[in-house]
C-alpha positions as CSV (number, residue, x, y, z in Angstrom):
1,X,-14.1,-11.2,-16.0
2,X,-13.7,-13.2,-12.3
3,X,-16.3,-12.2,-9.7
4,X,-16.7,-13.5,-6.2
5,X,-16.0,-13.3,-2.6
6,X,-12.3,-13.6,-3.5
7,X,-11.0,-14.0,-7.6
8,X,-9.6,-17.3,-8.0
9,X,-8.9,-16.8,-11.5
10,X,-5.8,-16.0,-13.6
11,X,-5.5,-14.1,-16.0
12,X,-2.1,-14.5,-18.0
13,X,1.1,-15.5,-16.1
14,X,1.7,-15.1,-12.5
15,X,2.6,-11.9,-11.4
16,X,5.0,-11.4,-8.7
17,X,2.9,-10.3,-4.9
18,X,4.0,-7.4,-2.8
19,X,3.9,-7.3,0.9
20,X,2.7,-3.9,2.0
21,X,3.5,-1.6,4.6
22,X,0.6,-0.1,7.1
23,X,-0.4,3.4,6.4
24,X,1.8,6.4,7.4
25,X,2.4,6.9,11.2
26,X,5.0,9.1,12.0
27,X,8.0,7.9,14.2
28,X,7.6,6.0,17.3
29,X,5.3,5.8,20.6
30,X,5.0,8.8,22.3
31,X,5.6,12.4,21.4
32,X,7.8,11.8,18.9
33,X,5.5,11.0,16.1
34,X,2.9,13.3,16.7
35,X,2.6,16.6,15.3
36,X,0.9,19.1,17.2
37,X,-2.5,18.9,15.4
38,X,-2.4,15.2,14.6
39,X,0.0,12.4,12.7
40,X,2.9,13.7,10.8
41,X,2.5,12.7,7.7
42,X,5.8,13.4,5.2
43,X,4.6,13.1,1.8
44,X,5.3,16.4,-0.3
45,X,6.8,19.4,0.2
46,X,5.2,21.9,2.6
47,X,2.6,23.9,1.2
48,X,3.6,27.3,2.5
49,X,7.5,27.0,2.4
50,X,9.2,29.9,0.1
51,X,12.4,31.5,0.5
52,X,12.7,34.6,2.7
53,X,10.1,33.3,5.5
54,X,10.7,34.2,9.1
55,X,13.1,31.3,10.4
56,X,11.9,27.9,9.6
57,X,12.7,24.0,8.4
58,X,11.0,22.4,5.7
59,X,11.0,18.5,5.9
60,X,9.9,15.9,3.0
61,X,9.8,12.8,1.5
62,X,8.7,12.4,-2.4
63,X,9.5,10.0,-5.2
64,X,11.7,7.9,-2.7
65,X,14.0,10.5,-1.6
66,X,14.1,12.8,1.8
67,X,14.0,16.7,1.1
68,X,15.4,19.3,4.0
69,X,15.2,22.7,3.4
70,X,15.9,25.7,5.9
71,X,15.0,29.4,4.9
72,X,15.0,32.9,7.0
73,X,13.8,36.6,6.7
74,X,15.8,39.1,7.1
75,X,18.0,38.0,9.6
76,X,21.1,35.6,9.5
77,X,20.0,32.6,11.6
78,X,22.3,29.4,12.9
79,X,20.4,26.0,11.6
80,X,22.2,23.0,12.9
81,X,21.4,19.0,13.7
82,X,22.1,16.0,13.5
83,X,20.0,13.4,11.1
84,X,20.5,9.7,11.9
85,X,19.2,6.5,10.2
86,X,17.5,3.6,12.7
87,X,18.6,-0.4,11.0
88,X,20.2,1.4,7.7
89,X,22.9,3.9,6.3
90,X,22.6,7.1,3.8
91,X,23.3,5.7,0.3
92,X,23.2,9.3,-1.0
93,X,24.0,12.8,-0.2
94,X,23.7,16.0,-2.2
95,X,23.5,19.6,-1.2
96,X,20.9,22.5,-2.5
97,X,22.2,26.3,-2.2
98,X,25.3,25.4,0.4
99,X,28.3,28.4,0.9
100,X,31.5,25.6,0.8
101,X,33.7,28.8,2.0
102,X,33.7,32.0,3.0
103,X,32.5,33.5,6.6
104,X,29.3,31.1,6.1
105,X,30.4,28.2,5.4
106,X,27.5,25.4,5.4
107,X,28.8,22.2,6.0
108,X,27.6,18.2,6.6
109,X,29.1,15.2,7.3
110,X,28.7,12.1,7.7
111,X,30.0,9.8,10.1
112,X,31.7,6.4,10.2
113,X,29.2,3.6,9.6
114,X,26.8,5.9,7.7
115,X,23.9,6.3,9.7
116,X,24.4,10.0,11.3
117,X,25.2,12.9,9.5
118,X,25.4,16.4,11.5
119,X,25.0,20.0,9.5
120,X,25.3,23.4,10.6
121,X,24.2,25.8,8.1
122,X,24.6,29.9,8.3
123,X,21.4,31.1,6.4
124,X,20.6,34.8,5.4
125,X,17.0,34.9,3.2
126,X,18.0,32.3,0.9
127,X,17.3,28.8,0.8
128,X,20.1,25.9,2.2
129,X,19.6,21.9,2.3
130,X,20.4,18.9,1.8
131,X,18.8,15.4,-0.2
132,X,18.6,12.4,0.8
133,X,18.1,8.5,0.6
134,X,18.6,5.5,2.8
135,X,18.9,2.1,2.4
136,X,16.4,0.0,1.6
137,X,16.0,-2.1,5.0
138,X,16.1,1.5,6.8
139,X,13.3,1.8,9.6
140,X,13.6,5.4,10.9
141,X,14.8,8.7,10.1
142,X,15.6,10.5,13.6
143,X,15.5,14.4,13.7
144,X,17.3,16.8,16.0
145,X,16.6,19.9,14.5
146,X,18.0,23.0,16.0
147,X,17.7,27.2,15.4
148,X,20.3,29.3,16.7
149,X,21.6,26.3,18.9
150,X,17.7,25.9,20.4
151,X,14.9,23.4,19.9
152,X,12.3,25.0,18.2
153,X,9.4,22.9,17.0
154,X,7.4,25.2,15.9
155,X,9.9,26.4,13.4
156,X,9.8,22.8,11.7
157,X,7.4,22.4,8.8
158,X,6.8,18.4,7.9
159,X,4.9,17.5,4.7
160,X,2.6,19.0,2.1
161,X,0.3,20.3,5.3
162,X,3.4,21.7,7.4
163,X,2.8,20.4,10.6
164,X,5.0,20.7,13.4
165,X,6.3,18.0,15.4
166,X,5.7,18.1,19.0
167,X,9.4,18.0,20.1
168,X,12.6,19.0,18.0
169,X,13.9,15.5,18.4
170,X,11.3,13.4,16.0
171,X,11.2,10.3,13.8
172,X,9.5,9.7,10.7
173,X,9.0,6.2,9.1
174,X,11.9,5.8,6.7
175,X,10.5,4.9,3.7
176,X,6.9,6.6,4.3
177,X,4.2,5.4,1.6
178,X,0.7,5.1,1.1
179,X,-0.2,8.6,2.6
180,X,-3.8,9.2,3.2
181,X,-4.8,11.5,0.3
182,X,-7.0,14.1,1.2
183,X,-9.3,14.8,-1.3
184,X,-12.7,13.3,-2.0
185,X,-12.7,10.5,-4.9
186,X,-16.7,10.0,-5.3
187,X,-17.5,11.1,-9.3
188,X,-15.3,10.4,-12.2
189,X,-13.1,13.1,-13.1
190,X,-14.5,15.8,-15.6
191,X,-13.4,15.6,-19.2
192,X,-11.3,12.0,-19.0
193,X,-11.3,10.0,-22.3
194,X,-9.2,8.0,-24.5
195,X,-6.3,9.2,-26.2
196,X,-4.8,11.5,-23.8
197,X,-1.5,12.1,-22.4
198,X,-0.8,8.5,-20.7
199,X,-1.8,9.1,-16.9
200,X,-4.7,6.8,-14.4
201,X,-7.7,8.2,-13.5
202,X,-9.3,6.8,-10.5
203,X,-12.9,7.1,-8.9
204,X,-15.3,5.6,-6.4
205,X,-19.2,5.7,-7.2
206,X,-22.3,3.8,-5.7
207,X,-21.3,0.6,-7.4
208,X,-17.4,1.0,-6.2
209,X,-13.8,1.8,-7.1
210,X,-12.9,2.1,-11.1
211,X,-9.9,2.9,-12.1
212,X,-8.7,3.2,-16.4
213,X,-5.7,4.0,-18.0
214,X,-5.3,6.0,-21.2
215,X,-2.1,6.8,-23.8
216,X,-2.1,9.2,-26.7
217,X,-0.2,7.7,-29.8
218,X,2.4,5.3,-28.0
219,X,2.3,2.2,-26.4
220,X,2.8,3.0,-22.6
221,X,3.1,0.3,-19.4
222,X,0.8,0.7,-16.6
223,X,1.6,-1.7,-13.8
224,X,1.2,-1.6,-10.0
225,X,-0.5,-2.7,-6.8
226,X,-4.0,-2.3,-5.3
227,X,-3.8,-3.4,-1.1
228,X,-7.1,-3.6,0.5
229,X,-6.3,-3.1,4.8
230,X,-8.4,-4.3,7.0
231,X,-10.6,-6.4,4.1
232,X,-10.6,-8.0,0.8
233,X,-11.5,-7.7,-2.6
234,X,-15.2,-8.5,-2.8
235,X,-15.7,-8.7,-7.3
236,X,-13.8,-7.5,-9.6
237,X,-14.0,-6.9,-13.4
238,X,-12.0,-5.9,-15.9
239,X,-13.0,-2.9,-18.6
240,X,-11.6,-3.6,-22.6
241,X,-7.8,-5.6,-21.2
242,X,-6.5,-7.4,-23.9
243,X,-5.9,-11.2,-22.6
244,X,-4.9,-12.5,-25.6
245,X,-1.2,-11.6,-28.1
246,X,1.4,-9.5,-27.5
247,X,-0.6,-6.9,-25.3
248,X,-1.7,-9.1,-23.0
249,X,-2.6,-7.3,-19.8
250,X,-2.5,-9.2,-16.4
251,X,-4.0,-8.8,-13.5
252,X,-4.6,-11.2,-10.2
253,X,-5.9,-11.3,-7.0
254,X,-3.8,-12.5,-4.0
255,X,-4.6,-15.7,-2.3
256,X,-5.9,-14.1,0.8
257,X,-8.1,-11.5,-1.2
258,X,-5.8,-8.6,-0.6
259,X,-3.6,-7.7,-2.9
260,X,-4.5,-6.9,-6.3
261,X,-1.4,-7.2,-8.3
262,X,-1.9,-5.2,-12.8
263,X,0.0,-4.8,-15.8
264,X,-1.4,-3.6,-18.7
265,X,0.1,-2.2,-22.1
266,X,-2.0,0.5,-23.3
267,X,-1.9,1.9,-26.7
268,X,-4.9,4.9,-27.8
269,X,-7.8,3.2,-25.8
270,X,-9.1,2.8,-22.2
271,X,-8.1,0.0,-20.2
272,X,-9.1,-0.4,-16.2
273,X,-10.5,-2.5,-13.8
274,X,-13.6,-2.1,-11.5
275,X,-14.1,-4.0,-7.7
276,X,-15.9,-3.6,-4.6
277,X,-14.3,-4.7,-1.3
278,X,-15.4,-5.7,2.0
279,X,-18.0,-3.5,4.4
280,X,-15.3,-3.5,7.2
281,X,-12.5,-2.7,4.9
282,X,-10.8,0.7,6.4
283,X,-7.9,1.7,3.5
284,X,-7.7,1.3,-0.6
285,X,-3.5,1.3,-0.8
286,X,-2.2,2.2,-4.5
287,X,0.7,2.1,-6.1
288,X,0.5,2.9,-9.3
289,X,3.1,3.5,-12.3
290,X,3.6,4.8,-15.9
291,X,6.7,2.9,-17.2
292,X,8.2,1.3,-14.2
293,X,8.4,4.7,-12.9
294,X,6.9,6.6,-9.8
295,X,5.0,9.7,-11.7
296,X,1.7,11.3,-9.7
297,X,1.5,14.0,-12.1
298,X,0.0,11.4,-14.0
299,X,-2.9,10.2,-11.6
300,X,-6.2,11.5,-11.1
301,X,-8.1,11.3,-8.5
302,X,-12.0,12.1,-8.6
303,X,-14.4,14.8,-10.2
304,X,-11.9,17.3,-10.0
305,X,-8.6,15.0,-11.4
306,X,-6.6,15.6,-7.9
307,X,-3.1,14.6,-7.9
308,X,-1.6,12.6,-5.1
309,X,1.6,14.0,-4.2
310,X,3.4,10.5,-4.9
311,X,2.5,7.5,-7.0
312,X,1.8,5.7,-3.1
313,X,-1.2,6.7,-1.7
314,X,-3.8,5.5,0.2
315,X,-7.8,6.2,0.1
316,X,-10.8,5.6,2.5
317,X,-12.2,2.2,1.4
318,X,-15.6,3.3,1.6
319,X,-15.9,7.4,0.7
320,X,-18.6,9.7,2.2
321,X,-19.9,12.6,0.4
């Protein structure tokens, strides 16, 4: 147990500290990276996209891969663009419902130096599009979306809540994480105990965050990073982590109070950790994982066991009702 304006104690070896990114703000000053109704914010696929809707894009990011999707009703529409990468390349490419011949032939390519590809797609009711991913020191993804050769904003759905960007020519950060997750976190979620199918559950309450981890009837590896912004870790203590053999589970607390850095085996039980941080503390930033991997299907999020739509996600440091 360490408690304290700032833990100064180890537990186990040294974990490795991660450097953070700020919260999601789409593209760059100006229009570009605003949506209509607020910030776009990319995380998950839009909400209301299905095939055979009137005219429209659908544009995502999930489990560290970029999502385009284009759809129409009844009509054959003309989608075509350009897609280019700011300080990085595409590193891979792959196609979803393309025509490679015949009178509508979908094709993209792209060009020397891999940072722009351009796509012109011939779309009657189905669904065309095209996956993604950039390289890792990538900083923007740069839009120019057209619909029968014309910017159409409004036709452009970004994210789980489908915003629209203000112009067809828009940026989003390339490697978006940490999206604000909207959903309220205050009670623990209903029905949560030990045993179960290995996921997180994750709550805030008057005395602060808590977060456990459960498996069934394997061993299973919970690791991640908590990032406090605009604060630090207050106290901290740990619930039934083994610090001792060969499930030792680790967990410390940057230098500069930040960064909590886990890594727990978990086998049957309940393991987790409880803190408070800072009053002016603005964002709780998680990233959380099930066997090295990304899996939000696994996290739950409050009394009614919300799932984040990727394993990065952020949370208001101190919840209202």
């Amino acid at each position: 147990m360490c408690s304290g304006r700032v833990c100064q104690r180890v537990i186990g070896v040294l974990l490795a500290f991660v450097v953070f990114a700020g919260p999601v703000v789409a593209g760059v000053p100006g229009p570009n990276g605003l949506s209509r109704g607020g910030l776009l914010l990319p995380g998950g696929a839009p909400k209301d996209f299905a095939p055979g809707q009137p005219a429209m894009y659908a544009v995502w990011h999930d489990k560290g891969s970029w999502h385009f999707r284009v759809t129409t009703a009844n009509k054959e529409r003309h989608f075509s663009g350009t897609i280019h990468v700011t300080d990085g390349e595409f590193l891979k490419v792959t196609s979803h419902g393309l025509e490679p011949i015949g009178p509508k032939h979908d094709h993209w390519q792209v060009g020397p130096g891999g940072k722009t590809m351009k796509f012109d797609f011939k779309t009657d009711k189905g669904v065309d599009g095209i996956n993604f991913q950039v390289s890792k020191g990538a900083k923007l993804i740069r839009f120019d979306l057209r619909v029968d050769g014309q910017p159409r904003p409004d036709l452009v759905f970004v994210g789980h809540e489908g915003r629209h960007p203000a112009e067809a020519v828009f940026a989003l950060p390339a490697h978006p994480a940490f999206a604000l997750v909207p959903v309220n976190p205050i009670g623990q979620p209903k029905g949560f105990g030990a045993g179960e199918t290995a996921r997180y559950v994750l709550w805030h309450s008057p005395t602060g965050w808590h977060f456990r981890v459960t498996t069934a009837n394997k061993e299973r590896h919970f690791s991640g990073t908590i990032n406090v912004a605009d604060g630090e870790f207050l106290k901290v203590t740990t619930h039934t982590l083994e610090v001792i053999g060969p499930k030792n589970d680790r967990w410390l607390v940057s230098p500069d109070g930040r960064t909590l850095t886990f890594d727990f085996k978990t086998d049957k039980g309940v393991d987790g950790i409880n803190f408070q941080v800072t009053k002016g503390a603005t964002l709780i930033r998680f990233d959380l994982r099930v066997d090295g991997r990304n899996m939000p299907e696994r996290i739950l999020i409050g009394p009614n066991g919300h799932e984040p739509l990727d394993g990065c996600f952020a949370l208001p440091a101190h919840p209202a009702k």
